[in-house]
C-alpha positions, 0 to 999 in steps of 0.5 A: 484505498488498500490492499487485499493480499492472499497467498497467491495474490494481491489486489487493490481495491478502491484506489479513488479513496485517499483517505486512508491506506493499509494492507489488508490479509487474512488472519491465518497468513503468516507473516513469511506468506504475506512477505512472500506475497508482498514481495511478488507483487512489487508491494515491498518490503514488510517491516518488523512493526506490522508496516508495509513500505509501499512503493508509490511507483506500485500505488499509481501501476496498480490503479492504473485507468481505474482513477480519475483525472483528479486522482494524481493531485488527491494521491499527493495530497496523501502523500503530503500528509503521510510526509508531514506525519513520518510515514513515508521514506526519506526520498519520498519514493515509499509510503508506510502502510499499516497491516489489518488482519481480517 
């Protein structure tokens, strides 16, 4: 899964695929604009390292109905692993993700 931010909005698209998780933007966004963008759309806090901080809370609104019955178990189950490799907050409520400019 991932995200797709503009400068006016933010989609995420393919919430089923757990196997991996970034913030996709275009190239000419600067990082003020993709903060911004982040910002209103709950997304979180972008981080100096080209990270964003995701709220698992945001993940599971913005799937919404469009996963399946499996999808909560396979969604911890990269949670687990996002754990085990230090990419998620101490209390667990945020997972790092990594911005791809396209």
């Amino acid at each position: 899964m991932h995200f797709f931010i503009s400068a006016d909005s933010v989609e995420l698209v393919d919430p089923q695929d757990v196997t991996a998780f970034s913030i996709r933007c275009p190239a000419e966004l600067d990082d003020g604009d993709l903060a911004a963008s982040a910002e209103r759309a709950g997304l979180g806090e972008v981080l100096e390292s080209g990270h964003v901080m995701v709220p698992v809370a945001t993940i599971r609104r913005m799937a919404g109905d469009r996963v399946g019955p499996s999808w909560e178990d396979d969604l911890a189950g990269m949670l687990a692993y996002a754990t085990r490799k230090g990419w998620t907050s101490e209390d667990g409520t945020r997972v790092r993700a990594h911005v791809e400019r396209t």
